[in-house]
C-alpha positions as a printed Julia matrix, in Angstrom:
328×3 Matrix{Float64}:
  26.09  -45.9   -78.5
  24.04  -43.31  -80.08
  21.24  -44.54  -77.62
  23.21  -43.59  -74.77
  24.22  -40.5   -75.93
  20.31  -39.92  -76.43
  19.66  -40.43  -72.87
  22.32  -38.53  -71.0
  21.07  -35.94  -73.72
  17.76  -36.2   -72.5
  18.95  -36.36  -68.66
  20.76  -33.47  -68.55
  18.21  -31.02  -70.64
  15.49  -32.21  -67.61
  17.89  -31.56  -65.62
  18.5   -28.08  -66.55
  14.77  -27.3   -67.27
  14.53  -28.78  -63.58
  17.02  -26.14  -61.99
  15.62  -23.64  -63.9
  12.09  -23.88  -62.6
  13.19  -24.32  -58.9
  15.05  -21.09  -59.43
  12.42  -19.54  -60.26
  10.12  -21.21  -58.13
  12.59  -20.41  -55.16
  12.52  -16.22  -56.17
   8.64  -16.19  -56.14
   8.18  -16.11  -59.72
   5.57  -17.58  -61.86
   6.45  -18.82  -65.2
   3.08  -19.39  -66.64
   0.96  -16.74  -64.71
   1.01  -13.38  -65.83
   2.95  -10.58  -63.71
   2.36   -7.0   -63.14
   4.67   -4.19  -62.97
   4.27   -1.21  -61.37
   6.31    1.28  -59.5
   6.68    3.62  -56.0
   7.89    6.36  -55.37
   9.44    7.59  -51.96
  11.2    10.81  -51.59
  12.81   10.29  -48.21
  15.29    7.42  -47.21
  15.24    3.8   -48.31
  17.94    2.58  -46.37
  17.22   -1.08  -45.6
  15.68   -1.74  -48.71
  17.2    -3.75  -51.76
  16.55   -5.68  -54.52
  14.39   -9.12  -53.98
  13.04   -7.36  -50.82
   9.7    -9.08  -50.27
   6.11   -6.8   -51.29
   3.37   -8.2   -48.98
  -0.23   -7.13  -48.5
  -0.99   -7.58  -45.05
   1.62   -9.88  -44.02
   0.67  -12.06  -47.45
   3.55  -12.1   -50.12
   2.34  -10.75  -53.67
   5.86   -9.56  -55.58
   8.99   -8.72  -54.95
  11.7    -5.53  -55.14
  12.86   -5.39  -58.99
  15.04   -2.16  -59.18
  15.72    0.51  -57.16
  17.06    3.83  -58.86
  17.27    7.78  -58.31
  15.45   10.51  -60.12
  16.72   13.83  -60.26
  14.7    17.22  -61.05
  17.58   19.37  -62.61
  15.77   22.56  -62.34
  15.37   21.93  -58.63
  17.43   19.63  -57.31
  14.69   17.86  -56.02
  15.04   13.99  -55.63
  13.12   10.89  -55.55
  13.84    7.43  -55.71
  12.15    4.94  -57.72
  11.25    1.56  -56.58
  10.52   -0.7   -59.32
   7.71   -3.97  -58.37
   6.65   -7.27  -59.86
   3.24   -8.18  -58.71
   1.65  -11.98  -58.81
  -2.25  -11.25  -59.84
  -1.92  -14.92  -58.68
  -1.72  -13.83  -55.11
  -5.12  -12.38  -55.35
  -8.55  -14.02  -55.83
 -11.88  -12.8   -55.66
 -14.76  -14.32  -53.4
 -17.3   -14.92  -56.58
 -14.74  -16.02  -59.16
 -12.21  -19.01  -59.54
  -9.65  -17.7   -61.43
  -7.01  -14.63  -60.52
  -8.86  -11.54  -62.38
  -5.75   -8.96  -63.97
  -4.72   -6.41  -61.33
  -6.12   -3.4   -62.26
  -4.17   -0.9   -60.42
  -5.03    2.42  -61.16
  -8.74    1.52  -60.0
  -6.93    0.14  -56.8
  -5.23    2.94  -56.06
  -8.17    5.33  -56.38
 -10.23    2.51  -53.96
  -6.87    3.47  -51.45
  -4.38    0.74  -52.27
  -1.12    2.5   -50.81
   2.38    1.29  -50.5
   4.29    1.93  -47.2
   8.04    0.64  -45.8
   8.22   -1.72  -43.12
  11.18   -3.35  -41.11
  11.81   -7.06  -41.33
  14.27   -7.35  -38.94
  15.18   -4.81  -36.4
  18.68   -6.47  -35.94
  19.68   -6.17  -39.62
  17.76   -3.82  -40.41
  16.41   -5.05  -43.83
  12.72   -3.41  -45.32
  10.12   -4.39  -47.28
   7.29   -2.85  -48.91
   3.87   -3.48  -47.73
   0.75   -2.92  -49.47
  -2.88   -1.83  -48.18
  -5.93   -0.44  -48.18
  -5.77    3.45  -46.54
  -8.51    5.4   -48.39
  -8.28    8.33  -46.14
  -4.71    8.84  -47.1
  -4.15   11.34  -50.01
  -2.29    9.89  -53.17
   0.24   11.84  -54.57
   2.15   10.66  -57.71
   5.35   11.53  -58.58
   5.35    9.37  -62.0
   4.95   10.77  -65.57
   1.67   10.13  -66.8
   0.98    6.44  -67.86
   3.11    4.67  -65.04
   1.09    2.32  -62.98
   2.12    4.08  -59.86
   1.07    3.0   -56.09
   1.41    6.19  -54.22
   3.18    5.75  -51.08
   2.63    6.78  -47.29
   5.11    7.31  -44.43
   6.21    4.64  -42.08
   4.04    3.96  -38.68
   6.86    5.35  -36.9
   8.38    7.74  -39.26
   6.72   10.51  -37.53
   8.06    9.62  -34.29
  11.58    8.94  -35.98
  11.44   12.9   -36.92
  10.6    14.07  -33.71
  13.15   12.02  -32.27
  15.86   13.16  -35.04
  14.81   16.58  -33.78
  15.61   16.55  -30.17
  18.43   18.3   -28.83
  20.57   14.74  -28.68
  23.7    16.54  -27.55
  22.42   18.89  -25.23
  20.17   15.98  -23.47
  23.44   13.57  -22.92
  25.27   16.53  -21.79
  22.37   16.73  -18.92
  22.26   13.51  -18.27
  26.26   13.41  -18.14
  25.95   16.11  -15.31
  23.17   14.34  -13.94
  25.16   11.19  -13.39
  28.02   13.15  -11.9
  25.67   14.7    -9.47
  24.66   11.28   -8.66
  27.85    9.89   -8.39
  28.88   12.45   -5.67
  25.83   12.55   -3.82
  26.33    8.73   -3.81
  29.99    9.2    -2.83
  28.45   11.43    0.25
  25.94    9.23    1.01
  28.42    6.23    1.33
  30.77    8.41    3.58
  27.6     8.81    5.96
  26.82    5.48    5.89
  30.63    4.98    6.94
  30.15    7.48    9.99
  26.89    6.0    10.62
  28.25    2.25   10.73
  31.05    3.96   12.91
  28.09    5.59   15.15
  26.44    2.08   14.78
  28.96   -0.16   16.06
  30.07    2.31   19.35
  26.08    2.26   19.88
  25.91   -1.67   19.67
  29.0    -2.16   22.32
  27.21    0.23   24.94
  23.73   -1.61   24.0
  25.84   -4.64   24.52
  26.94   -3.26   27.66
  23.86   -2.07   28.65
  22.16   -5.64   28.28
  24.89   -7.46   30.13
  24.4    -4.84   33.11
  20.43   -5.39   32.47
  20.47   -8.93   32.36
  22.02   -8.72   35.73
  19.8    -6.6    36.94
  16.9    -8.88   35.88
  18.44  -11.76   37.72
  19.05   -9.55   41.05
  14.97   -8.77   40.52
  13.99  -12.09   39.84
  15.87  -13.51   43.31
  14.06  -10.38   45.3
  10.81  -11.4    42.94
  11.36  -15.19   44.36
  12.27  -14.32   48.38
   9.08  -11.97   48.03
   7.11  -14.6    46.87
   8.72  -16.63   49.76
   7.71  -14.48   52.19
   4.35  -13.8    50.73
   3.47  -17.56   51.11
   4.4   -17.57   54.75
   2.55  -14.38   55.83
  -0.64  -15.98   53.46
  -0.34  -19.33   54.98
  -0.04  -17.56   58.32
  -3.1   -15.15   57.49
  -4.89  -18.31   56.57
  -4.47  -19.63   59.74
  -5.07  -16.66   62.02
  -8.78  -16.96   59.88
  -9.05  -20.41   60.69
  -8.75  -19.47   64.57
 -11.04  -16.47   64.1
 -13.34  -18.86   62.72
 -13.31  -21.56   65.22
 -13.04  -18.91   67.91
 -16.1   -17.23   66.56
 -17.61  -20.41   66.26
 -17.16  -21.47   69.93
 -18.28  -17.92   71.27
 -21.27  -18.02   69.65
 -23.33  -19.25   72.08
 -22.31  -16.95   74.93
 -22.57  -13.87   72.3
 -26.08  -15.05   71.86
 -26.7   -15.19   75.35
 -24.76  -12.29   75.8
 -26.87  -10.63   73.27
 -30.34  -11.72   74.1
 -29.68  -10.2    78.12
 -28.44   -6.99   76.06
 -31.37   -7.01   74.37
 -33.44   -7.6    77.89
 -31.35   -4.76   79.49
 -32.23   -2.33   76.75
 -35.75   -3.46   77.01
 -35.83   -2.81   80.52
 -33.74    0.99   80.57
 -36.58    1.63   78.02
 -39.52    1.04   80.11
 -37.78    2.98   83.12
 -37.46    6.14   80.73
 -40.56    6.08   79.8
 -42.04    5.91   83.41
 -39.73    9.0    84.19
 -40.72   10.52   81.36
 -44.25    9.84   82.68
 -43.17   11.48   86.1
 -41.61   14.65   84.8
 -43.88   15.24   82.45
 -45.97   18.56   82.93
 -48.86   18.3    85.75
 -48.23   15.0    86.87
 -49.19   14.6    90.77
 -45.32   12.98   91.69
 -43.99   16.53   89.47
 -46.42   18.25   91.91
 -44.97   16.94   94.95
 -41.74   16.54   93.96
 -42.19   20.58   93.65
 -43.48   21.56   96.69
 -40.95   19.61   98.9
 -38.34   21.38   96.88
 -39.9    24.71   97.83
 -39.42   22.88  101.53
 -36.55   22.38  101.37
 -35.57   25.81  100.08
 -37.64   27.33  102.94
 -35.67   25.09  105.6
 -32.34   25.84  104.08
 -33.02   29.71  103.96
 -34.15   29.16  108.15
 -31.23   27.13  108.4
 -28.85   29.47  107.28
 -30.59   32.52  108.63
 -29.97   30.86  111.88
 -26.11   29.97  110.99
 -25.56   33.79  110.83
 -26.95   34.72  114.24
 -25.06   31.78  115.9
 -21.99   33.49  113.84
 -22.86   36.81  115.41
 -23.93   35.98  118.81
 -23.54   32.47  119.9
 -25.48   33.16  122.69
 -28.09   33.51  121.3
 -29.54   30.13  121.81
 -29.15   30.89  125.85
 -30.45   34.2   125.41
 -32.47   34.54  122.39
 -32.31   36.76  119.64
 -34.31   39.96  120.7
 -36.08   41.57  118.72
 -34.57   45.01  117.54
């Protein structure tokens, strides 16, 4: 009996010492490693951020969110709020030794080690704190002296959060209200001239209609004048083609009188030649026919003066040739 009891003993204590260690194993603590505390300070808002919030160097976890609280300056009203971590030296290992060296962070923080808030999830909006290496960042400490403080730097967009926390929200949606308005009555315009238009549109598409019934008719009374030309260009071609064909053979038949016809053209020509140039040799200057030729036409001219000389005196006294013409 007491054997039994010895054993559910024993059961449950590993059983407890077994829940225990995945509890802690679960949050991200170490039982036998040694943790380091230190502590942030941010002076705007932490909204987001809570306790068991994740710390992470570059994406790596190394500790978690311990506290969160609010420090107030009562002379001036100034406030900060304190953000309590647990670091795992753990995490962190050095090339050239085995073993996790102790985190010595005020020699971290003068080397730049800087603590900044970033989003986990932009749906829920939960932060976490993430840890790095910015040496060209200044680090102010807010801390009395002693603290192992990690000086803090603002968010990547928590400049561009101000600036947008700055603009004139109201006065922009109030534009863009008008804007839309605008919009929605030039649309309204628009659609009433695309009505009219459609209108315009559909009177134009029943004369178009219209007007291609009337063409297409027009089309078909050219293509029937189109054919009956054709028609009648055939006929007059075929009878062109054989008015050539007659030409041809008659051309071809009177070719041997042409040539005949020719050649005793071409003797005629020869011959009217040869008598111009033997007149030509006649009239020409000096020549003994020219000569006579001359003095028979002074003959004759004689004669015919004679003869008409003697015309006259029959006129005047036709008895003269009885008589004679005496002498005066």
């Amino acid at each position: 009996m007491k054997r039994n009891a010895l054993l559910i003993g024993g059961f449950v204590l590993a059983a407890i010492a077994i829940a225990i260690a995945a509890v802690f194993w679960l949050s991200g603590q170490d039982l036998f490693g040694q943790q380091v505390k230190a502590r942030v300070y941010y002076e705007g808002n932490v909204s987001g951020l809570s306790v068991g919030a994740p710390v992470t160097f570059r994406g790596v976890s190394v500790g978690q969110v311990t506290e969160i609280g609010i420090e107030v300056d009562p002379s001036t009203l100034e406030t900060s709020i304190p953000v309590s971590l647990k670091l795992q030296p753990s995490a962190v290992r050095y090339s050239n030794e085995d073993k996790a060296p102790p985190l010595d962070i005020p020699s971290l923080v003068q080397r730049g080690l800087r603590a900044r808030l970033t989003s986990q999830s932009v749906v829920t909006g939960q932060k976490a704190i993430e840890l790095d290496f910015i040496p060209e960042s200044p680090a102010r400490l807010h801390g009395p002296p002693g603290t192992l403080e990690i000086p803090t730097v603002a968010e990547r967009f928590g400049a561009l959060i101000d600036q947008v926390a700055d603009l004139p929200l109201r006065d922009t949606v109030n534009d863009l209200r008008s804007a839309v308005a605008d919009f929605r009555s030039t649309m309204q315009s628009v659609q009433r001239t695309l009505d009219g238009t459609q209108e315009v549109l559909s009177s134009t598409a029943k004369e178009i209609t219209a007007t291609g019934v009337q063409s297409r008719q027009t089309l078909e009374a050219a293509t029937r004048a189109i054919q009956q030309v054709q028609a009648s260009t055939a006929a007059s071609l075929e009878a062109v083609t054989r008015l050539a064909d007659t030409s041809r053979q008659t051309v071809v038949e009177a070719q041997p009188d042409l040539q005949r016809t020719l050649a005793g053209a071409r003797e005629a020509s020869e011959s009217a030649r040869l008598a111009l140039d033997r007149i030509a040799d006649v009239a020409a200057p000096g020549a003994p026919l020219r000569n006579d030729l001359d003095t028979a036409m002074r003959d004759l001219a004689q004669a015919a003066r004679g003869l008409r000389s003697l015309t006259e005196l029959l006129e005047e006294k036709p008895n003269a040739v009885i008589f004679g013409n005496p002498r005066e």
